[in-house]
N, C-alpha and C positions, 0 to 999 in steps of 0.2 A: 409282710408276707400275706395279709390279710389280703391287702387291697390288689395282689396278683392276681388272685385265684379269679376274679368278677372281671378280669379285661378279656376274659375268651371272647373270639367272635359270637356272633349273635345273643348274648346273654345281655337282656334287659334294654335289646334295642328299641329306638323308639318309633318302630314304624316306617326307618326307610330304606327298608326291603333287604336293608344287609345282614345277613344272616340265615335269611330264609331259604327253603330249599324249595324249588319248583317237583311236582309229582315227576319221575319219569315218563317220555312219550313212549306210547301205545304202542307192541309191536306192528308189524304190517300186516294185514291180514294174507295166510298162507292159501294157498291157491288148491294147492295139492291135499292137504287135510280137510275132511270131511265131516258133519255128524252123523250119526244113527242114532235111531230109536234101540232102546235095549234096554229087557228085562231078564232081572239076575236072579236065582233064588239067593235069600239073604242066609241060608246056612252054608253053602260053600263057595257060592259067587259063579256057577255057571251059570252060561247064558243060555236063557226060555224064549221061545220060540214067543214074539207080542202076542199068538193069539192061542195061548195056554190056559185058556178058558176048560181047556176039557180035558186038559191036565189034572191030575189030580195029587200026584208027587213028582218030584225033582228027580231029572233021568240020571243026575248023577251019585246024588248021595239020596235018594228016597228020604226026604225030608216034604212035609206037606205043604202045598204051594197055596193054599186057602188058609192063612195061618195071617195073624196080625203083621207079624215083621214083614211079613212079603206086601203085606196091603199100604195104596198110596194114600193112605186117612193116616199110617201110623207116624206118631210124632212122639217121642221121650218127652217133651216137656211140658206134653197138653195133659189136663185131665183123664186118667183112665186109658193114658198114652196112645190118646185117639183125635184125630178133629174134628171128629163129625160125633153130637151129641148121641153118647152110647146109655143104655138106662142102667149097667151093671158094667161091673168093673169083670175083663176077660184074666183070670190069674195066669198062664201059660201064653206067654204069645209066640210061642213055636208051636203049638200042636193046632191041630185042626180046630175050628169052630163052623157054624153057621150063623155067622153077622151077615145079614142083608147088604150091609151097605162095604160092601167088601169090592177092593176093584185092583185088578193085579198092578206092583208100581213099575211103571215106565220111565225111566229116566234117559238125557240126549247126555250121548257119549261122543268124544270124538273119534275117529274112523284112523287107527294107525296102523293097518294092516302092511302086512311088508309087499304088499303090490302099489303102495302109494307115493310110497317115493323109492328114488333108484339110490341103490349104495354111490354110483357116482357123483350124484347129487350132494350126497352128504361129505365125502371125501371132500369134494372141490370147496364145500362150503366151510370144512374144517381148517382146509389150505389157505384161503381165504380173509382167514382169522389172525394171522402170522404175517400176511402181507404187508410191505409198508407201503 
């Protein structure tokens, strides 16, 4: 009963390639899907206008937009959960401060607006799926 269990495939082949699984290939890149630039406040995830420099709170929930978590330095797992060498440690990183090196974070979203692709589009590629 012992010696069944060790005849699975792949287990303790020696190297010729039986067993192995190749990575899946890459989807095709989509034509119709897009990126954006886009900046969210980090207490309810609306989106701020990139150049909210002269923002001061979040137009949706008044949350302060000069605050660590909003900033693209902040990192959980750096020191003083910052990447850019801070001299004190900030206790609140939801409330406002003035750190110098403060810069709002901008991250690339992809663009899924319902003008980008047509329900027919999707229908037909649903159908598609079932086809033999």
């Amino acid at each position: 009963m012992a010696d069944r269990r060790y005849r699975q495939p792949g287990y303790g082949s020696t190297g010729s390639g039986q067993g192995r699984r190749e990575p899946p290939p890459a989807p095709p890149p989509s034509g119709t899907l897009k990126n954006r630039s886009v900046s969210r406040c980090a207490a309810c995830g609306a989106v701020l206008p990139i150049t909210a420099g002269s923002l001061t709170q979040c137009p949706n929930c008044r949350a302060d937009l000069h605050a660590c978590r909003n900033c693209a330095h902040f990192e959980t797992e750096q020191r003083f959960e910052c990447t850019q060498p801070v001299p004190e440690r900030i206790a609140d990183k939801s409330a406002r401060n003035e750190c110098t090196r403060f810069s709002l974070r901008v991250t690339v979203e992809r663009d899924t607006s319902s003008g980008s692709i047509r329900p027919e589009d999707a229908r037909r590629g649903f159908g598609n799926l079932f086809k033999k």
